[in-house]
LUMKE-875191 format. One record per atom (N, C-alpha, C): atom name; residue number from 1; y, z, x. Coordinates in steps of 0.05 Angstrom, whole numbers, plus 5000, padded with zeros to 4 digits. Layout:
<rs>
R, atome, num, Y, Z, X
R, CA, NUM, Y, Z, X $
...
</rs>
This chain:
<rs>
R, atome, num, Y, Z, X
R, N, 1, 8611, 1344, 6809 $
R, CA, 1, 8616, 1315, 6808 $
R, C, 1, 8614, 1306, 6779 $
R, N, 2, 8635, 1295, 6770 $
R, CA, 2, 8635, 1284, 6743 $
R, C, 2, 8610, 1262, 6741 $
R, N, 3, 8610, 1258, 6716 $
R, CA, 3, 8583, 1233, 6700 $
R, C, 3, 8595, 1199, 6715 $
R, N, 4, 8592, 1182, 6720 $
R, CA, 4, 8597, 1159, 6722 $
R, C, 4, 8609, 1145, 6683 $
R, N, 5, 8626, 1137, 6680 $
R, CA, 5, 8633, 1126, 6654 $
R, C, 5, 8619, 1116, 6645 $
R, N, 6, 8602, 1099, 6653 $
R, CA, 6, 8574, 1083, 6636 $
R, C, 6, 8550, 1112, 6631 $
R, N, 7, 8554, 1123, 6637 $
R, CA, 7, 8532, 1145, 6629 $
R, C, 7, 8547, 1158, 6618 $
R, N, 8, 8565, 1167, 6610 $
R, CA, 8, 8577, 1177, 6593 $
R, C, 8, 8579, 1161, 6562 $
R, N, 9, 8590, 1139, 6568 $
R, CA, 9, 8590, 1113, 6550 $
R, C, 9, 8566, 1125, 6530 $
R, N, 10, 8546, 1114, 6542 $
R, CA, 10, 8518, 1111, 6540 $
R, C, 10, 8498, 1138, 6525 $
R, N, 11, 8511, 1166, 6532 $
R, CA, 11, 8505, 1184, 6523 $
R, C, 11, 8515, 1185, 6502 $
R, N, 12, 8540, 1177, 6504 $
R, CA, 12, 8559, 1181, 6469 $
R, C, 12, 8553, 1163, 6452 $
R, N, 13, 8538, 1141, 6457 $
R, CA, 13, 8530, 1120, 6439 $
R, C, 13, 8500, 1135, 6420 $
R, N, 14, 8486, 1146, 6446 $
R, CA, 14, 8454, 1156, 6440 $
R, C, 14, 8470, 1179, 6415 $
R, N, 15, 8489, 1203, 6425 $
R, CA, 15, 8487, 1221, 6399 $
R, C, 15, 8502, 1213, 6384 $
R, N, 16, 8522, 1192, 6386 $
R, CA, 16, 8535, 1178, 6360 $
R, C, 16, 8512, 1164, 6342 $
R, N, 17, 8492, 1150, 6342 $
R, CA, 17, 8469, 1138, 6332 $
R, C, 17, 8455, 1157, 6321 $
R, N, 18, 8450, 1182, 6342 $
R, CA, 18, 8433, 1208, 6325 $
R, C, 18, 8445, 1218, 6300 $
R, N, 19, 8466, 1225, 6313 $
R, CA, 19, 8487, 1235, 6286 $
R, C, 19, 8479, 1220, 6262 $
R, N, 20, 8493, 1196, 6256 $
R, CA, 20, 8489, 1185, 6240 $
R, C, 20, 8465, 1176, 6229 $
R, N, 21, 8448, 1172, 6236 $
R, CA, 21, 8432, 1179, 6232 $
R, C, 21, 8410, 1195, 6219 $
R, N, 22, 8427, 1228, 6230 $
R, CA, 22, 8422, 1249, 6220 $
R, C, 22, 8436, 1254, 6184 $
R, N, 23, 8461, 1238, 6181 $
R, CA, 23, 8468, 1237, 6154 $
R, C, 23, 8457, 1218, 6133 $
R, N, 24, 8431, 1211, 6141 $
R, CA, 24, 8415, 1197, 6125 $
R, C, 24, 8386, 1209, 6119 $
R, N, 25, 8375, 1220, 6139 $
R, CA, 25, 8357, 1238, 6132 $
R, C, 25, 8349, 1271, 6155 $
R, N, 26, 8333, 1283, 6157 $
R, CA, 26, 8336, 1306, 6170 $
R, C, 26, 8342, 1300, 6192 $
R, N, 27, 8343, 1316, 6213 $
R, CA, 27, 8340, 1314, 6242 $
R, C, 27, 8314, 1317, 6249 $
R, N, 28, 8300, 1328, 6240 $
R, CA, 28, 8271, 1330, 6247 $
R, C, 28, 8254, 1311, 6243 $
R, N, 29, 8270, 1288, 6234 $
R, CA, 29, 8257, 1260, 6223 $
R, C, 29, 8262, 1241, 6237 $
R, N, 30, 8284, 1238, 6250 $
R, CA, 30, 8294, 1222, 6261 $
R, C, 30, 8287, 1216, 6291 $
R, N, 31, 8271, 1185, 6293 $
R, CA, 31, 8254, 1179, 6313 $
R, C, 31, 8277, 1167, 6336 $
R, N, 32, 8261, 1168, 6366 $
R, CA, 32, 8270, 1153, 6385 $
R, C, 32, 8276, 1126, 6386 $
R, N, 33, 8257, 1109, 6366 $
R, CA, 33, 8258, 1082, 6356 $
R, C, 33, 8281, 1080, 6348 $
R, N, 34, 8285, 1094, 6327 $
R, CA, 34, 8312, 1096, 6306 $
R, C, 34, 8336, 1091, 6314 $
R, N, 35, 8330, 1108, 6335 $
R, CA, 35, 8360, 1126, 6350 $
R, C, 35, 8365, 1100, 6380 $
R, N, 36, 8350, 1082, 6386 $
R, CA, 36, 8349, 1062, 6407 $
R, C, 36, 8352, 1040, 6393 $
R, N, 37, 8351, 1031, 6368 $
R, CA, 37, 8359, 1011, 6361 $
R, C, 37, 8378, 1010, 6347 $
R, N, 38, 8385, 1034, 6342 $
R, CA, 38, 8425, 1037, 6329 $
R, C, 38, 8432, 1031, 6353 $
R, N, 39, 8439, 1040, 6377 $
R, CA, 39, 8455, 1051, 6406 $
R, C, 39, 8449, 1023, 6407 $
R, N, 40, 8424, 1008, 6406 $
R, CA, 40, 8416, 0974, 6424 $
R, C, 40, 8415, 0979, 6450 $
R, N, 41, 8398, 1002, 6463 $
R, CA, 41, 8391, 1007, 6486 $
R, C, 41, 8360, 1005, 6483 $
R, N, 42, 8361, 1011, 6507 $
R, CA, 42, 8335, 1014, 6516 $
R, C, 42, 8318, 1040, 6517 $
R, N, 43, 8286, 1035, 6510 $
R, CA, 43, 8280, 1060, 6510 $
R, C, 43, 8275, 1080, 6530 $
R, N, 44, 8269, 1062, 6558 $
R, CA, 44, 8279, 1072, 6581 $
R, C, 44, 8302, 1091, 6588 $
R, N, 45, 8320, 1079, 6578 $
R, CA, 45, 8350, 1092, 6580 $
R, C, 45, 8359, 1113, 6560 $
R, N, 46, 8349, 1113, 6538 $
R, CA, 46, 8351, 1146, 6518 $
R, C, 46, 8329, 1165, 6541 $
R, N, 47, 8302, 1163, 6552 $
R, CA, 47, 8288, 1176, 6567 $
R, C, 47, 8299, 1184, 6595 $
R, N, 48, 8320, 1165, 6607 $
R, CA, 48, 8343, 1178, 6625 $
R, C, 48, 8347, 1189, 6621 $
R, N, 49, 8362, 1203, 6593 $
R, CA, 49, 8380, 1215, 6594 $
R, C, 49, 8362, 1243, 6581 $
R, N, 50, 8347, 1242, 6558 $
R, CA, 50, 8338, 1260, 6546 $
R, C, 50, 8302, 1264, 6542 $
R, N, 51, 8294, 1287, 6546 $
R, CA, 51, 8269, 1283, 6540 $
R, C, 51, 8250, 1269, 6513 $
R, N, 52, 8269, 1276, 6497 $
R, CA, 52, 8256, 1272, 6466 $
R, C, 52, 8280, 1276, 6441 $
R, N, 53, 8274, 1273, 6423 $
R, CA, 53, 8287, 1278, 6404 $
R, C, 53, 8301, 1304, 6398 $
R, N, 54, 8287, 1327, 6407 $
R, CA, 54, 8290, 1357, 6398 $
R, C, 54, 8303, 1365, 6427 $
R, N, 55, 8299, 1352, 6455 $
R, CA, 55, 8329, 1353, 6469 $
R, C, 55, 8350, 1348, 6469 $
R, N, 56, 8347, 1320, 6449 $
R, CA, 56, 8377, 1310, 6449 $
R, C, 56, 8392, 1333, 6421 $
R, N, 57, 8378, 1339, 6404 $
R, CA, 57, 8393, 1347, 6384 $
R, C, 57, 8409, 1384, 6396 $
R, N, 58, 8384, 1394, 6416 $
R, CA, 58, 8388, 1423, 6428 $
R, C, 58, 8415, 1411, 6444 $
R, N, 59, 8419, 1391, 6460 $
R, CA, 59, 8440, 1385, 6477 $
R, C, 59, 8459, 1384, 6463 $
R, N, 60, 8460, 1362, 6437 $
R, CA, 60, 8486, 1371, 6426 $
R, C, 60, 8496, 1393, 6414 $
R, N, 61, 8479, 1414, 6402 $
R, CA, 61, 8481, 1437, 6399 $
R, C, 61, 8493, 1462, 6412 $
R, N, 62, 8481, 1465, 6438 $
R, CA, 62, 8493, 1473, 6468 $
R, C, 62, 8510, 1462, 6473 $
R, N, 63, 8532, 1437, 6473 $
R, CA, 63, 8555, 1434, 6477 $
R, C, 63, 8578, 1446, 6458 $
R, N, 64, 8565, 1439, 6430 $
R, CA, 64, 8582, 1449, 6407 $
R, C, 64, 8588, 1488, 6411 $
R, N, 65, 8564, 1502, 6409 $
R, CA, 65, 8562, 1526, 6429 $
R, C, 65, 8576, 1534, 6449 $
R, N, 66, 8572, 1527, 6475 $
R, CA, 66, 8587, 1528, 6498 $
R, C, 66, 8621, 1526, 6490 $
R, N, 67, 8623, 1502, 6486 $
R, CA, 67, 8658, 1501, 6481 $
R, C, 67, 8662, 1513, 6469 $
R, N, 68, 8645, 1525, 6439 $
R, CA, 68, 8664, 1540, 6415 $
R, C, 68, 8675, 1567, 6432 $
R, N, 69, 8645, 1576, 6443 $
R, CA, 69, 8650, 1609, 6454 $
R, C, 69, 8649, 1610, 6490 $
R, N, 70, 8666, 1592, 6492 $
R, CA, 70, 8669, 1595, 6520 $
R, C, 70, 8689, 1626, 6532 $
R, N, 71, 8679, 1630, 6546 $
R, CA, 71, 8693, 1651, 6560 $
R, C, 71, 8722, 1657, 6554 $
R, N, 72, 8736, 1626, 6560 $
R, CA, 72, 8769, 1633, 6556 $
R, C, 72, 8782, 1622, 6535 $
R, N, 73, 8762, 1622, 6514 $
R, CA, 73, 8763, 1610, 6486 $
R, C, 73, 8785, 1624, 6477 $
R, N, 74, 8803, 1607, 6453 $
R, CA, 74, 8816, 1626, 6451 $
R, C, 74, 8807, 1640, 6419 $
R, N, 75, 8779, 1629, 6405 $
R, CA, 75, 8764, 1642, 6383 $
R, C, 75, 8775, 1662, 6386 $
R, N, 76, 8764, 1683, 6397 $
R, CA, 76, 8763, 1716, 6399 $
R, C, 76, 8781, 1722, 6416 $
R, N, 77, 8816, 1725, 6397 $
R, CA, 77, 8837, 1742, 6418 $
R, C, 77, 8834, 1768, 6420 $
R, N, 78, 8826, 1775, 6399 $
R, CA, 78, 8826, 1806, 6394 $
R, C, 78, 8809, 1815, 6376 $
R, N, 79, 8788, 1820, 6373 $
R, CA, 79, 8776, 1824, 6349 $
R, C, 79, 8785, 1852, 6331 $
R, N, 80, 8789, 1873, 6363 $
R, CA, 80, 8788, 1897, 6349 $
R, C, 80, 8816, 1894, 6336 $
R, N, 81, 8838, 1893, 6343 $
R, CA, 81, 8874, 1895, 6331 $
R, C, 81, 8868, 1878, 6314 $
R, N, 82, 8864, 1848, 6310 $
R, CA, 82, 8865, 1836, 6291 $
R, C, 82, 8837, 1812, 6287 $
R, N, 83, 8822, 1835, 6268 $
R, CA, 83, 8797, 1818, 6264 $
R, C, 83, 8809, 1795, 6249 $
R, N, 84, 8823, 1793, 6230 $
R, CA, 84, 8825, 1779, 6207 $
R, C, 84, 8833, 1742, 6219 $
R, N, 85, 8855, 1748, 6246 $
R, CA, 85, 8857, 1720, 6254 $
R, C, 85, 8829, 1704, 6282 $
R, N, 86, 8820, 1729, 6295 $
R, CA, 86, 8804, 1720, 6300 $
R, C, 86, 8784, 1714, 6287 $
R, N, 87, 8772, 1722, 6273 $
R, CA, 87, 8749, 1706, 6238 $
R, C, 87, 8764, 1681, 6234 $
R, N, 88, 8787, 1678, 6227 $
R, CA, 88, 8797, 1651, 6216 $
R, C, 88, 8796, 1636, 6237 $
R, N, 89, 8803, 1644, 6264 $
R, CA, 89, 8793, 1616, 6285 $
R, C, 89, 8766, 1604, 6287 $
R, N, 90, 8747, 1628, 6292 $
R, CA, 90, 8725, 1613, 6290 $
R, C, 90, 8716, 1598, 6260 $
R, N, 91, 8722, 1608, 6235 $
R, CA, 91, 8724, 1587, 6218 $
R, C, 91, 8727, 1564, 6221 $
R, N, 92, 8761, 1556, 6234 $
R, CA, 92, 8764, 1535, 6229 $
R, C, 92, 8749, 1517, 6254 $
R, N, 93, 8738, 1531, 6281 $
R, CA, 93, 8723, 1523, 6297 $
R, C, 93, 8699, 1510, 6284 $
R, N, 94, 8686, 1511, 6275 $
R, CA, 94, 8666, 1512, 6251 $
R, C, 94, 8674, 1492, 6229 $
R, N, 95, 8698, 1495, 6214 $
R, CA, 95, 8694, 1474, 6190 $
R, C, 95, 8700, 1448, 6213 $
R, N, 96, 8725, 1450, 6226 $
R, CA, 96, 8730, 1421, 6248 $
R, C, 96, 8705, 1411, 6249 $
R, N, 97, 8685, 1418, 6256 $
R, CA, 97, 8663, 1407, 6262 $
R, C, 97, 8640, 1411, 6239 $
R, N, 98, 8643, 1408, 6221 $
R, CA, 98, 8624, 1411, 6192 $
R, C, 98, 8614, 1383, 6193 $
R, N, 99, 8619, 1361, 6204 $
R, CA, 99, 8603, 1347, 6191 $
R, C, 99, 8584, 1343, 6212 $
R, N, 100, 8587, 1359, 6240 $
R, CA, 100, 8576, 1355, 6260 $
R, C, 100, 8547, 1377, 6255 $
R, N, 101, 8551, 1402, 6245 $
R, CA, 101, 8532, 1420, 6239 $
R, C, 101, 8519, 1420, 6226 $
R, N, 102, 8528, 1401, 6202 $
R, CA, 102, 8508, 1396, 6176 $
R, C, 102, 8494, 1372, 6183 $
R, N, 103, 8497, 1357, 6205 $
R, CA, 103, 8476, 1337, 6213 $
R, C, 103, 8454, 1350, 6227 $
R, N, 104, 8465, 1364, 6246 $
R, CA, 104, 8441, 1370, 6254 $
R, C, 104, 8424, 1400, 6255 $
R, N, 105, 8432, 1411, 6238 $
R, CA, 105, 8429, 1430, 6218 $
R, C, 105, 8406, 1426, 6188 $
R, N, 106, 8409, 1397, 6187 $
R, CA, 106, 8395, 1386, 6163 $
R, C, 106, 8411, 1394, 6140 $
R, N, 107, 8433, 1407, 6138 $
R, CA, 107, 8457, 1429, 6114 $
R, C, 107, 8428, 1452, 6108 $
R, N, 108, 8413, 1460, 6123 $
R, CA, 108, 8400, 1480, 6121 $
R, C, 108, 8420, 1515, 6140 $
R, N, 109, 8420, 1523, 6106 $
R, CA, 109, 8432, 1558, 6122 $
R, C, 109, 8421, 1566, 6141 $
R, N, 110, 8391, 1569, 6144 $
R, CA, 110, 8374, 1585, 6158 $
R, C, 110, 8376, 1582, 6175 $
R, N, 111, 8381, 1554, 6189 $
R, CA, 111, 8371, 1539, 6216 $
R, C, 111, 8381, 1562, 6243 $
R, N, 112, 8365, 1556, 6256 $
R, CA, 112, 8363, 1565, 6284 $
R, C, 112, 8386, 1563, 6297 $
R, N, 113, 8401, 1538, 6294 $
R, CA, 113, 8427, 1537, 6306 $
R, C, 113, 8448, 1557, 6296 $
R, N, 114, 8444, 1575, 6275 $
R, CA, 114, 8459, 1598, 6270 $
R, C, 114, 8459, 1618, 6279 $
R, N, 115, 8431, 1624, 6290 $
R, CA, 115, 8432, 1640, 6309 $
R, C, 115, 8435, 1634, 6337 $
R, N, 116, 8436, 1609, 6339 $
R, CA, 116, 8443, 1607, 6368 $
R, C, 116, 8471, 1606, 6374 $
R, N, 117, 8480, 1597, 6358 $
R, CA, 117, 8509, 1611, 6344 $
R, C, 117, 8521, 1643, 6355 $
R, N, 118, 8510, 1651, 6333 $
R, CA, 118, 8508, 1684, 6332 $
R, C, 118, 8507, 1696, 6365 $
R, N, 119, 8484, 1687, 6378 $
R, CA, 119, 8478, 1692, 6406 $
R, C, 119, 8509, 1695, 6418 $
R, N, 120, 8521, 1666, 6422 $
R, CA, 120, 8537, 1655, 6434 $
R, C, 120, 8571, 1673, 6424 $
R, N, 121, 8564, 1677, 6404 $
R, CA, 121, 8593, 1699, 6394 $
R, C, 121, 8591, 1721, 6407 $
R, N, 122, 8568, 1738, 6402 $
R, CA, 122, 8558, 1764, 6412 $
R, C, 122, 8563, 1763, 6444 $
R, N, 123, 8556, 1737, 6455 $
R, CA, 123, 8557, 1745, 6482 $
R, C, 123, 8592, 1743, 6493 $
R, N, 124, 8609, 1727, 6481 $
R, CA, 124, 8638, 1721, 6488 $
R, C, 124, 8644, 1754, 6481 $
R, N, 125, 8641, 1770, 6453 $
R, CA, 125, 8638, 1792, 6451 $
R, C, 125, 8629, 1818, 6468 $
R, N, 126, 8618, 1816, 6478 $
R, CA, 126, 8602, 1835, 6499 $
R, C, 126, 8614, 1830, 6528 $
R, N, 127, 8631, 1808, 6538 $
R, CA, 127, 8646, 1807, 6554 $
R, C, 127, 8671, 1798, 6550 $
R, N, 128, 8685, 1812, 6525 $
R, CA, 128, 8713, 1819, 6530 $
R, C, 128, 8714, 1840, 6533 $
R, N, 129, 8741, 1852, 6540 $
R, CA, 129, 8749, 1878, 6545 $
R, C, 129, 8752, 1896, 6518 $
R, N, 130, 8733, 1915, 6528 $
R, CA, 130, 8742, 1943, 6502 $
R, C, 130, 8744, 1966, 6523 $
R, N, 131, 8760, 1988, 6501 $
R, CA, 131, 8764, 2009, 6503 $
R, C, 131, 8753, 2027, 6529 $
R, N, 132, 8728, 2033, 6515 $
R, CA, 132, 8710, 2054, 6520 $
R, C, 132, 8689, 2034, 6551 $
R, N, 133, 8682, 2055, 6560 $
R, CA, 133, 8660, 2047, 6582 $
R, C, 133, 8627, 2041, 6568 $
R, N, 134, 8622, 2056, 6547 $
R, CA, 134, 8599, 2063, 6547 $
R, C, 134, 8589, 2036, 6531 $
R, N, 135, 8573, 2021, 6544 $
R, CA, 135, 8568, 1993, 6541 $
R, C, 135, 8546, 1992, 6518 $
R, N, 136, 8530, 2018, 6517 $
R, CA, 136, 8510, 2006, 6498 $
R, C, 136, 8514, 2008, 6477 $
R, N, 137, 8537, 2037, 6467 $
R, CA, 137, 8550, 2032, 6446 $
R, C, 137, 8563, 2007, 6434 $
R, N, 138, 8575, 1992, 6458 $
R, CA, 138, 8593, 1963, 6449 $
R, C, 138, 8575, 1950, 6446 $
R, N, 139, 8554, 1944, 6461 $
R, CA, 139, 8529, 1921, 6459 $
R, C, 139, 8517, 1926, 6421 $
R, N, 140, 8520, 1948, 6409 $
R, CA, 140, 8505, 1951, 6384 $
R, C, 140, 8530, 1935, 6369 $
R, N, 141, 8552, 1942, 6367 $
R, CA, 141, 8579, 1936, 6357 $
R, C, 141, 8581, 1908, 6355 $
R, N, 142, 8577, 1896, 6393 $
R, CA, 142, 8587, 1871, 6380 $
R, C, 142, 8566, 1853, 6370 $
R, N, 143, 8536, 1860, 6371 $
R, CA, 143, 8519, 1849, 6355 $
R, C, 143, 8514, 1843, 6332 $
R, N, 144, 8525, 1870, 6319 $
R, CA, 144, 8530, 1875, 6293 $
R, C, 144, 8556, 1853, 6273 $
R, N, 145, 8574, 1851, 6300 $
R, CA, 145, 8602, 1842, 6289 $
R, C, 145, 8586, 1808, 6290 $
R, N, 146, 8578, 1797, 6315 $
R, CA, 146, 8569, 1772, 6315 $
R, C, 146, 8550, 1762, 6285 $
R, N, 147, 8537, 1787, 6284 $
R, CA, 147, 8518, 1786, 6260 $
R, C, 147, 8537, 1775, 6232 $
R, N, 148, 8550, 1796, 6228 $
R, CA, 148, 8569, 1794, 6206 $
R, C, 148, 8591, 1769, 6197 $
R, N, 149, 8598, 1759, 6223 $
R, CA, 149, 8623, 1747, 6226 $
R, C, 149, 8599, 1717, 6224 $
R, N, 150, 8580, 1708, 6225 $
R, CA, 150, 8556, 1686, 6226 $
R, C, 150, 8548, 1684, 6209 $
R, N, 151, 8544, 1712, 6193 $
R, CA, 151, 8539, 1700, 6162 $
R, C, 151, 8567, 1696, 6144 $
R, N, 152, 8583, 1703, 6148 $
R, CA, 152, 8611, 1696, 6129 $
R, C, 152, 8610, 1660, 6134 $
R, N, 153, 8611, 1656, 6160 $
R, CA, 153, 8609, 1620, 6180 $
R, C, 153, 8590, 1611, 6158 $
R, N, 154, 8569, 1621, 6158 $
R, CA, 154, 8549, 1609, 6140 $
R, C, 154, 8562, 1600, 6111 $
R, N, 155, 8568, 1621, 6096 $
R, CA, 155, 8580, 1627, 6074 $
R, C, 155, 8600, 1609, 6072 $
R, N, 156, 8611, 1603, 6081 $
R, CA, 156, 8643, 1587, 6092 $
R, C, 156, 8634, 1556, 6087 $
R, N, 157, 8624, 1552, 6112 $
R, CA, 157, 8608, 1529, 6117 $
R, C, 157, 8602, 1508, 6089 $
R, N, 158, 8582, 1530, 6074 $
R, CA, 158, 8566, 1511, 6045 $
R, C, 158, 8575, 1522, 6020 $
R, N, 159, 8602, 1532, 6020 $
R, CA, 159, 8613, 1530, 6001 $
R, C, 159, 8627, 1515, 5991 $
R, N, 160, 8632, 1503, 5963 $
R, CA, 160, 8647, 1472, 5962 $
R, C, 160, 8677, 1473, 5975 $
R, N, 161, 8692, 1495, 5962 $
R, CA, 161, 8720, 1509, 5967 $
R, C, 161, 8719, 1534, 5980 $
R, N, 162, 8716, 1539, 6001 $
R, CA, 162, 8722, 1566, 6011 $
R, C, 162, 8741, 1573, 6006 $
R, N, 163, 8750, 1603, 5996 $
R, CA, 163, 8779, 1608, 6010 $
R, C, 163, 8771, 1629, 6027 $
R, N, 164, 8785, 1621, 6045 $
R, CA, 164, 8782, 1630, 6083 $
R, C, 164, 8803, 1650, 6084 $
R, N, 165, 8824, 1657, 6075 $
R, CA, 165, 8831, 1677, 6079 $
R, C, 165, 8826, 1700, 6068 $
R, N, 166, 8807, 1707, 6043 $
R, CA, 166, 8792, 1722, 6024 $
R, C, 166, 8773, 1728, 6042 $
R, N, 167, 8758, 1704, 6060 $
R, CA, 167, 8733, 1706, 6072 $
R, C, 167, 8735, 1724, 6087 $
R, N, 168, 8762, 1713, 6109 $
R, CA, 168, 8770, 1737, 6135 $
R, C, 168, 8775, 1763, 6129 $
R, N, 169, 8794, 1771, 6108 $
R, CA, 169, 8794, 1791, 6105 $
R, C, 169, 8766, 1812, 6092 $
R, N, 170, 8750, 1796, 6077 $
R, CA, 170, 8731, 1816, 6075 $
R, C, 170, 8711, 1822, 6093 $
R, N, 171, 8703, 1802, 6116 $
R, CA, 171, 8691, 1803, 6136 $
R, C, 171, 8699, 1815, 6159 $
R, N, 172, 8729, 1819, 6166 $
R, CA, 172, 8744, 1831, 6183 $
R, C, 172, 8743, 1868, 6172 $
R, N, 173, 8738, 1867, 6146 $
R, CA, 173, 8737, 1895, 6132 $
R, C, 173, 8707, 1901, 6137 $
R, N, 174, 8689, 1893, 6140 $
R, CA, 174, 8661, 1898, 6150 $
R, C, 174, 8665, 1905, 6188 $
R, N, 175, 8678, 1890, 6195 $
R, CA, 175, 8681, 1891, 6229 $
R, C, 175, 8698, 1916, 6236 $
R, N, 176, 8718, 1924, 6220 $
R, CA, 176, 8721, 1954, 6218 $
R, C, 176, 8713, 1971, 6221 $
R, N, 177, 8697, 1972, 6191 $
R, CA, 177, 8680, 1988, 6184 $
R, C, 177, 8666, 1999, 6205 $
R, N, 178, 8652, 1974, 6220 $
R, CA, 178, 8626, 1976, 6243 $
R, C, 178, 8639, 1988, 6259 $
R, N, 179, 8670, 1985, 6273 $
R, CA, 179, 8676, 1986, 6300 $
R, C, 179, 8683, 2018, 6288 $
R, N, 180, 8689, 2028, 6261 $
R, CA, 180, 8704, 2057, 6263 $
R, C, 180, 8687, 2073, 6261 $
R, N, 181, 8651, 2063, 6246 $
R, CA, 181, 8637, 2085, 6243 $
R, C, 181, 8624, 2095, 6262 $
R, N, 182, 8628, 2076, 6284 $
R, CA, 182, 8616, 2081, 6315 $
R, C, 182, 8632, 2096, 6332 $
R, N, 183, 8662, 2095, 6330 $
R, CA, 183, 8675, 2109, 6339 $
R, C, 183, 8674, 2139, 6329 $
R, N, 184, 8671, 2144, 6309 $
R, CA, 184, 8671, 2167, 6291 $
R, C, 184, 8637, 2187, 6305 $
R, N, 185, 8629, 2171, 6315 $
R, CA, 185, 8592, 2183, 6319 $
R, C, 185, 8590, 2186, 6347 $
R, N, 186, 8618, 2173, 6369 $
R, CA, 186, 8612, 2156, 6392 $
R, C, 186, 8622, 2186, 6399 $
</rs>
């Protein structure tokens, strides 16, 4: 059953307020007060919807997540035939939404949401189709690849000028690397 439009409304007001919000100082700063008198709701009604501050920001996070690496995403066509355009999708999956990650991110590399990130690649990874049967081999592979391909995102991300096609190809030349020296041992 879909949301009712006023709760929808209402939700999009609360993380439109956070957001912005968030481009004035951290996310970790930013109070329920704050965030209810941008929206001009009530504090009752942010507590409808969210527990606290650090749910609302995990919620928008998990949505950004979810849709990037959804199952029938089309991020990851192929990694193994052609790493180089799958890297560039999720790039640009990622810059599209740069001003959305650096809010609530704090523009911190480290943040947690990179690996939750990472998680979320690895796992669209680990349930596409490869080759070989032997799963735990692929399970190291596409960890490794999620690994790799999350820090380039990173790299990408907080650099003033990326160039993204330099990026893909040297990161798609690491995802090689991984997928041939396993095959070579496998």
């Amino acid at each position: 059953m879909a949301e009712r439009r006023d709760v929808v409304r209402t939700k999009k007001s609360i993380e439109e307020s956070f957001l912005s919000l968030c481009k004035e100082k951290k996310s970790t700063n930013v109070t329920v007060r704050e965030i209810i008198d941008r929206a001009d709701i009530s504090r009752g009604t942010f507590y409808a919807h969210y527990l606290d501050v650090i749910d609302l920001r995990e919620k928008i996070e998990r949505r950004f997540i979810d849709e990037t690496f959804s199952i029938d995403s089309y991020i990851i066509e192929d990694i193994a035939s052609n790493p180089e355009k799958s890297i560039l999708n999720v790039y640009r999956a990622f810059i599209a939404e740069k001003e959305l990650i650096l809010a609530i991110t704090g523009c911190e590399r480290s943040s947690a949401f990179f690996y939750r990130c990472r998680m979320g690649l690895e796992n669209i990874l680990l349930n596409s189709a490869h080759i070989s049967d032997d799963e735990k081999i692929y399970s190291r592979i596409d960890s490794a690849c999620a690994a790799v391909i999350m820090e380039s995102v990173e790299r990408v991300l907080f650099s003033d000028k990326p160039d993204l096609s330099y990026e893909a190809a040297v990161t798609a030349s690491l995802v090689r690397g991984l997928v041939y020296s396993q095959s070579i041992r496998g």
